[in-house]
TORMAR-949877 format. One record per residue (C-alpha): x, y, z. Coordinates in steps of 0.25 Angstrom, whole numbers, padded with zeros to 4 digits, always signed. Example, Ala and Ser with C-alpha at 12.3 -4.5 7.8 and 13.67 -1.06 7.14 Angstrom:
! residues 2
+0049-0018+0031
+0055-0004+0029
//
This chain:
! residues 534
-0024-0246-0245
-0039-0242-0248
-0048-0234-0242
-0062-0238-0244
-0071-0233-0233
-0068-0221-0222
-0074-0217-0209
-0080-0203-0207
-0065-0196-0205
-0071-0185-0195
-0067-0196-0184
-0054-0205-0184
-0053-0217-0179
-0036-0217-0179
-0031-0231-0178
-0016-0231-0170
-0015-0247-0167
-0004-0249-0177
+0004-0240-0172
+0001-0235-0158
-0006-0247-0152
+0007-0256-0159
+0014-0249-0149
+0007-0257-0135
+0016-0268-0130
+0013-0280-0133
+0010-0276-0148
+0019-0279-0159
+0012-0277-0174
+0018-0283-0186
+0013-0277-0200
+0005-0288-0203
-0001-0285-0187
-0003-0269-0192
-0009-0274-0205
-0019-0282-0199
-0023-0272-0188
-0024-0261-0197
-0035-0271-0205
-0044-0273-0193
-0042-0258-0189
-0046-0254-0203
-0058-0265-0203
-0062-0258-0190
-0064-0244-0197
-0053-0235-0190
-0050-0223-0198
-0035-0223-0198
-0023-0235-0195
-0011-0229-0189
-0002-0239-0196
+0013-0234-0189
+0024-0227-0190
+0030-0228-0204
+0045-0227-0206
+0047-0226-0190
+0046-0243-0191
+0046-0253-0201
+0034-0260-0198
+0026-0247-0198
+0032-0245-0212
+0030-0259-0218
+0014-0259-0212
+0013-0245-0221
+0018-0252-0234
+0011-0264-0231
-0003-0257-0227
-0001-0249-0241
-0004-0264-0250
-0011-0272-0238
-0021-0264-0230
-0033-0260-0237
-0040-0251-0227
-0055-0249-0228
-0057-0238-0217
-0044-0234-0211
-0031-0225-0216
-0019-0229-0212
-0011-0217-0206
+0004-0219-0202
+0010-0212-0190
+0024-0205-0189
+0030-0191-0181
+0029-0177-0187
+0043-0174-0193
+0055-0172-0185
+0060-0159-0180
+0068-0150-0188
+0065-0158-0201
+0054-0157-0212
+0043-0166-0215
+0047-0167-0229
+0059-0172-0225
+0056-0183-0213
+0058-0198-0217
+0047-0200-0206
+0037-0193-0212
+0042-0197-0225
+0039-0212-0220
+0023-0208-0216
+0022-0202-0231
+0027-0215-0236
+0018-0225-0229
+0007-0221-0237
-0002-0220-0227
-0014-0209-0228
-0012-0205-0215
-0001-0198-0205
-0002-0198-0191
+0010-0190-0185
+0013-0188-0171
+0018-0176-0165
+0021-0169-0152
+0012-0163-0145
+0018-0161-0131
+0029-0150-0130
+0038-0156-0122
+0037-0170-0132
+0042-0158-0141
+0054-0154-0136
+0058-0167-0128
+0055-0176-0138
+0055-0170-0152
+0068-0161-0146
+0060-0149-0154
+0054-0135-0152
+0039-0136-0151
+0039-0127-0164
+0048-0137-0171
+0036-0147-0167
+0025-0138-0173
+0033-0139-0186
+0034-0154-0185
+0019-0156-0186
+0015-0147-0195
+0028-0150-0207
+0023-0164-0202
+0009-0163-0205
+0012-0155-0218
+0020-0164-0224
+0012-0175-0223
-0001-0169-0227
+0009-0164-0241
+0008-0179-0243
-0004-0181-0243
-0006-0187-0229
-0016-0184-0218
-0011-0180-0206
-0013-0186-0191
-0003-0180-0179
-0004-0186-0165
+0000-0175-0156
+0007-0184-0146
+0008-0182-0132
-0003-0171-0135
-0012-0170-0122
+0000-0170-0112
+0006-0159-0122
-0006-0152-0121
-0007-0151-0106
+0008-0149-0105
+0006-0136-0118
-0006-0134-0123
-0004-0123-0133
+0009-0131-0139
+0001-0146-0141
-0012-0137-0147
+0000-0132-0157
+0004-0146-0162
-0010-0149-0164
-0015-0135-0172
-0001-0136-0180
-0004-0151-0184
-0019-0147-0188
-0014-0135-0195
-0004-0141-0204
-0014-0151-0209
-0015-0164-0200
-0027-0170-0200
-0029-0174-0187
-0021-0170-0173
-0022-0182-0162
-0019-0177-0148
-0012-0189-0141
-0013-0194-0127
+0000-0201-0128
+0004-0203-0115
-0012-0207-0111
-0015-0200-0098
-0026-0192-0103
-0040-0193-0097
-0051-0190-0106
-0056-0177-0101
-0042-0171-0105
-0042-0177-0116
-0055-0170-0121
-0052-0158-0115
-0039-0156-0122
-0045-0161-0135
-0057-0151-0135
-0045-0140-0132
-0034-0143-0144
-0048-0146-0154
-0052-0132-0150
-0039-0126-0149
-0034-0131-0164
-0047-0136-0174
-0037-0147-0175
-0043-0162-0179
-0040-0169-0167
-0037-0184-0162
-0034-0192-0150
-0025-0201-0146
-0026-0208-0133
-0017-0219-0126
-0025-0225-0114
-0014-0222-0102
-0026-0218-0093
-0035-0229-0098
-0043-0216-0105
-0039-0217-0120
-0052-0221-0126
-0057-0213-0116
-0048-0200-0120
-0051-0204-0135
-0065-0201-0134
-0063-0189-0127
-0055-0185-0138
-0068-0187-0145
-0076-0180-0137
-0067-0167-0137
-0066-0166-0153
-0057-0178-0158
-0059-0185-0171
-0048-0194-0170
-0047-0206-0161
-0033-0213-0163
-0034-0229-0156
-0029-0242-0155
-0035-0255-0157
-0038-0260-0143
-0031-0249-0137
-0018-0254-0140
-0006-0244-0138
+0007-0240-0132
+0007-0242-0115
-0009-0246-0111
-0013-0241-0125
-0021-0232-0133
-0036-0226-0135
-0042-0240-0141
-0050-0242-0153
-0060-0249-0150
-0066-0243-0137
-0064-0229-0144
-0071-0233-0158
-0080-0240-0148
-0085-0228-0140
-0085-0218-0154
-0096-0228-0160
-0104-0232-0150
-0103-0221-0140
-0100-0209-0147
-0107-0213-0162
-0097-0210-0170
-0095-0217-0181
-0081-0218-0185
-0080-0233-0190
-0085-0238-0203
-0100-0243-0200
-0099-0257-0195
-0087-0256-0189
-0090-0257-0175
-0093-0269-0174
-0079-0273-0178
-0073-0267-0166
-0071-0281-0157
-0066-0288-0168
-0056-0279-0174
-0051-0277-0158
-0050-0290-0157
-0043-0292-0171
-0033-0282-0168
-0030-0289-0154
-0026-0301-0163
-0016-0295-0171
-0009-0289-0159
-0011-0302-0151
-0017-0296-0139
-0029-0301-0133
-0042-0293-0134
-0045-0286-0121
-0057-0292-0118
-0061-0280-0110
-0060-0269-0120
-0070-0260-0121
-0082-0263-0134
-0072-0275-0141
-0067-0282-0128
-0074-0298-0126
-0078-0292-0112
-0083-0278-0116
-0098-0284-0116
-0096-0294-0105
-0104-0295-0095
-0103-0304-0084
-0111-0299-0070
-0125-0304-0069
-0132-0289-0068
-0127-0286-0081
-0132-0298-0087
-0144-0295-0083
-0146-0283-0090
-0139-0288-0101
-0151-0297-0102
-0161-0285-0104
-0153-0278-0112
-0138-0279-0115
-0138-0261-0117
-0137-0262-0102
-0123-0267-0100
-0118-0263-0113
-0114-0250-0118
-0116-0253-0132
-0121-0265-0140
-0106-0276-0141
-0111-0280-0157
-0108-0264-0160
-0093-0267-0157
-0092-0281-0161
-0093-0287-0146
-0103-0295-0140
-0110-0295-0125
-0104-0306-0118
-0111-0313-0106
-0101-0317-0095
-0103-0329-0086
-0097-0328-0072
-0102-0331-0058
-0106-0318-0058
-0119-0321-0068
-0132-0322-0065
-0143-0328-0073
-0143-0314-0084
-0130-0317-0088
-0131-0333-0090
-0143-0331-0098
-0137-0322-0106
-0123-0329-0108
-0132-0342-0112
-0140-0335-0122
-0127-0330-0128
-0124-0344-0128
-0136-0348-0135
-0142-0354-0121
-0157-0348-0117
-0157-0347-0101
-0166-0335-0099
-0181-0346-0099
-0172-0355-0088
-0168-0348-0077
-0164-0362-0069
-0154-0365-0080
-0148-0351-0079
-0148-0353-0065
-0140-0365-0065
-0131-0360-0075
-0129-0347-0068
-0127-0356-0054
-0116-0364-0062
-0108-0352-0067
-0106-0348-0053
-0105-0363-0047
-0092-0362-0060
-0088-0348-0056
-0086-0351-0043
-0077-0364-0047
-0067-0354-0054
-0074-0354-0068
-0077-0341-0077
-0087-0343-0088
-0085-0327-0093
-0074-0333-0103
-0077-0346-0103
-0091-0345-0114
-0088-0361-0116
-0089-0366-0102
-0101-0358-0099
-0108-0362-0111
-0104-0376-0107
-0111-0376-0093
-0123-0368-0098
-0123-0380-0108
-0122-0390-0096
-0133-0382-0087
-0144-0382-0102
-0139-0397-0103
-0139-0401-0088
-0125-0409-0092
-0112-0406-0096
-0110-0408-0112
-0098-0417-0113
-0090-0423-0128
-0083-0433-0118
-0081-0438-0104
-0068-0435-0096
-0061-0448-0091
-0050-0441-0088
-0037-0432-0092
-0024-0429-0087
-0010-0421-0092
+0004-0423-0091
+0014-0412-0090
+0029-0417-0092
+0042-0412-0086
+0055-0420-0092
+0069-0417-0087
+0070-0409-0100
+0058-0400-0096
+0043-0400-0099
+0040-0410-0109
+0026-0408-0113
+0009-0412-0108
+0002-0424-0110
-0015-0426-0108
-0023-0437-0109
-0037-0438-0109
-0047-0449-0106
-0062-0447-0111
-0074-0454-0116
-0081-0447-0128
-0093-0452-0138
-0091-0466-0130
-0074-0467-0132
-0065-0466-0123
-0053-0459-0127
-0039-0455-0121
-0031-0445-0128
-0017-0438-0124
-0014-0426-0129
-0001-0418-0127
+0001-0402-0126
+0009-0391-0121
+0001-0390-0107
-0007-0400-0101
-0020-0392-0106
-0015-0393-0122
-0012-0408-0117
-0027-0409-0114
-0032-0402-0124
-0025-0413-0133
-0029-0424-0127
-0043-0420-0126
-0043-0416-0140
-0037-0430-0145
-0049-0437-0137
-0058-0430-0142
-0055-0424-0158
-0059-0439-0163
-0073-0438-0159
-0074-0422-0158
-0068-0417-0172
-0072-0404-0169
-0061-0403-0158
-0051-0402-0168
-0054-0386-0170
-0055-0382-0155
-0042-0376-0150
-0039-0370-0137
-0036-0355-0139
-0035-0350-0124
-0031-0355-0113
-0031-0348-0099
-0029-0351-0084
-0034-0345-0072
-0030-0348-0058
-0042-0344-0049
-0044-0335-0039
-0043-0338-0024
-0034-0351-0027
-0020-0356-0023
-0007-0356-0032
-0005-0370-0040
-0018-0375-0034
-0027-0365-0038
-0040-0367-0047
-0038-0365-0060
-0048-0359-0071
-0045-0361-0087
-0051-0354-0100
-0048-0362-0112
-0052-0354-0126
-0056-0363-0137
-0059-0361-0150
-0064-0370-0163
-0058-0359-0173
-0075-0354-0174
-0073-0349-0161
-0068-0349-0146
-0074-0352-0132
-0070-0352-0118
-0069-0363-0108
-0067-0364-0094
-0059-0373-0083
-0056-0374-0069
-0049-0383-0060
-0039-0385-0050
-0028-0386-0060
-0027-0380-0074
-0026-0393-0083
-0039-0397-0076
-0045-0382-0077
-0041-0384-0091
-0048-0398-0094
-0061-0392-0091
-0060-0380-0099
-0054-0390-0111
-0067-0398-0109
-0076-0386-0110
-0068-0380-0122
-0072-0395-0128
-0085-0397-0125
-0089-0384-0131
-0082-0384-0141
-0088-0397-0146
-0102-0392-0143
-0098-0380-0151
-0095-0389-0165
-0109-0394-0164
-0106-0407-0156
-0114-0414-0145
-0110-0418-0131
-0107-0434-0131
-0107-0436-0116
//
């Protein structure tokens, strides 16, 4: 591994995702998975990657041998997690602490307990014999060359439970030569004004170094992390996206976030910033969970905004619904389009969409009137950016653009004796002055019409060939009735440049589905450059 650039180390920015956000459900990491997340964390501009436990499991062990030849890491140092020695033993001589040394890694984050009765219940030691832990612990390590992190675990509700004995781990962890002494919220149910109280206490109490970890069981951890900050911290350990045992830890991203922009520190490498959407995002990839949209600073919806008020003053300035600036964290502002819009917030969506309304107000008007005319049919243009662009497109234009007309479709779905044996579509339409009938077959009737359309249509409109359905999503709406309800779908498309939103409603889902297939289509085609034939 080589180290070619370094943030300021008087403030950490201590990556755990590797190890202690792999533990939320739903996560399972492979190496290869570790690998990759340890580049886009390293790309960010963390300081330090907690890669896992080495020797406690063999995928922490294999990603320390492979990290030595495959990560080159230009800002970060790999730092590799175990426990202080076991009682009655000698650092020396543990096969544990043997397996950190050997992992190569710089740095050595140890946990320890901090709590008296985790002492004696868990550990079945004294609380002297605890003391001696830490500090042959923290010795040995530092003998070979290491730098030292400890985690007092379960440190806050140890604190309030005996104060004088968790200030004791802390002072005999500083004095024996740690670098760095992380009181833990491990069970989350501090609020931040504990938090920074306590902090202020044990900073003053001890000269220690201090950090903190928080887990979110209060919904405070980002919270709790910066008040940390504010009682004397230096170390903020996180989780990309907040990821972590139970409903998580302190997140990365909203942490890093507010230390930028909110408190002006700078404790990424310049130009880093801006990366922070895309690494959430790439990150949320390699766990394959889907990007919380509403995620402060990095979520698509964090600079949304949809009411008709807000629009308006986004107009005259966009600093009066904004806290900071999206481009500063790699987001953009995002006008919403809903029956809640009023002629603010359409021009602004159509200037974002290359359309200039603001010198005709009667065209706003009429497409402002047709968005709620829609709204109140069961459509939603807020995630459908394709079919609103269509029908501002339809106002401009005074007609619907068309590559074909409809005769007509229809779908089969098959039941033999044997069981389901499969879908069928046909489709009957006139483009460029043809009439064509195609059939496609798929594994729903909506796969079935997207064949049959795309059979029609490939021969006259090569650039169908690239356009793939992505997404696909059903909503029955509101206020209807079982089986016969309306239905509303959102098809995602993409052309392998880039993505877009449709929208359908109808009384049944293969109909709903048609309409949004033939929007998905029509804008796509418009997007390769073609012209409306019909």
């Amino acid at each position: 591994m080589t180290e070619v650039t370094r943030t300021d180390d008087s403030f950490h920015v201590f990556d755990t995702t590797l190890r202690d956000g792999a533990q939320r459900e739903g996560i399972n990491l492979t190496v290869a998975d570790k690998l990759a997340i340890a580049r886009h964390l390293d790309e960010f501009g963390v300081g330090f990657i907690e890669g896992g436990w080495p020797g406690a499991n063999p995928r922490d062990t294999e990603f320390f041998a492979r990290a030595a030849t495959e990560l080159e890491l230009e800002h970060a140092r790999l730092v590799a997690f175990g426990a202080t020695r076991r009682a009655g033993g000698k650092a020396a001589e543990d096969p544990q602490l043997a397996a950190l040394v050997s992992s190569g890694a710089p740095v050595i984050t140890l946990v320890a307990k901090a709590h008296d009765r985790h002492v004696e219940l868990a550990l079945r030691t004294t609380l002297d014999e605890n003391l001696e832990m830490v500090r042959d612990s923290v010795e040995f390590l530092r003998s070979q060359g290491r730098r030292v992190f400890i985690d007092c675990e379960h440190f806050f509700d140890g604190y309030r439970a005996n104060p004088g004995y968790a200030v004791s781990v802390v002072r005999t962890a500083h004095e024996a030569g740690a670098d760095v002494v992380v009181l833990c919220d491990t069970n989350g149910g501090m609020l931040p004004a504990g938090v920074r109280e306590i902090v202020a206490e044990v900073l003053a109490a001890t000269g220690a170094r201090l950090g903190i970890h928080a887990q979110d069981d209060t919904g405070c951890a980002v919270a709790n992390t910066l008040a940390a900050v504010d009682a004397g911290a230096t170390h903020v350990q996180c989780t990309a996206n907040g990821y972590g045992e139970r409903v998580g830890n302190a997140n990365l991203f909203p942490v890093v976030g507010a230390l930028e922009t909110k408190y002006d520190r700078r404790v990424l490498p310049a130009g880093r910033l801006a990366e922070m959407t895309r690494i959430s995002h790439a990150i949320a990839e390699v766990v394959n969970l889907t990007p919380s949209t509403h995620q402060p600073y990095v979520g698509f919806s964090a600079f949304a905004h949809k009411a008709g008020l807000h629009a308006s003053a986004i107009k005259v300035d966009p600093d009066l619904y904004q806290h900071i600036d999206p481009e500063r964290v790699g987001n953009t502002m995002r006008m919403l389009v809903s029956d809640m819009a009023g002629r603010a917030s359409v021009e602004l969506k159509g200037k974002e969409l290359g359309y200039d309304l603001s010198s005709d107000r009667d065209l706003a008007g009429r497409v402002v009137a047709k968005v709620k005319e829609q709204e109140n049919l069961g459509y939603t243009y807020e995630s459908a950016d394709a079919s609103f662009e269509l029908l501002l497109r339809d106002e401009v234009r005074g007609s619907r653009d068309r590559f074909y007309t409809l005769e007509s479709w229809r779908t089969i779905s098959e039941q033999g004796p044997k069981g389901f044996t499969g879908n069928e579509a046909t489709v009957k339409l006139w483009a460029k002055g043809e009439r064509r009938i195609a059939t496609g077959e798929g594994n729903g009737p909506v796969n079935a019409l997207d064949q049959a359309l795309r059979a029609a249509l490939e021969g006259i409109y090569p650039p169908l060939a690239t356009f793939e359905l992505v997404d696909y999503k059903v909503r029955i709406l509101e206020g209807q009735h079982g089986t016969g309800s309306k239905t509303r779908v959102l098809i995602e498309s993409t052309d392998g440049a880039a993505t877009w939103s449709t929208v359908g409603v109808a009384d049944n889902v293969v109909a709903a589905s048609w309409l949004a297939l033939e929007d998905a289509y029509t804008y796509g085609l418009i997007r390769a450059g073609l012209e409306p034939t019909e």
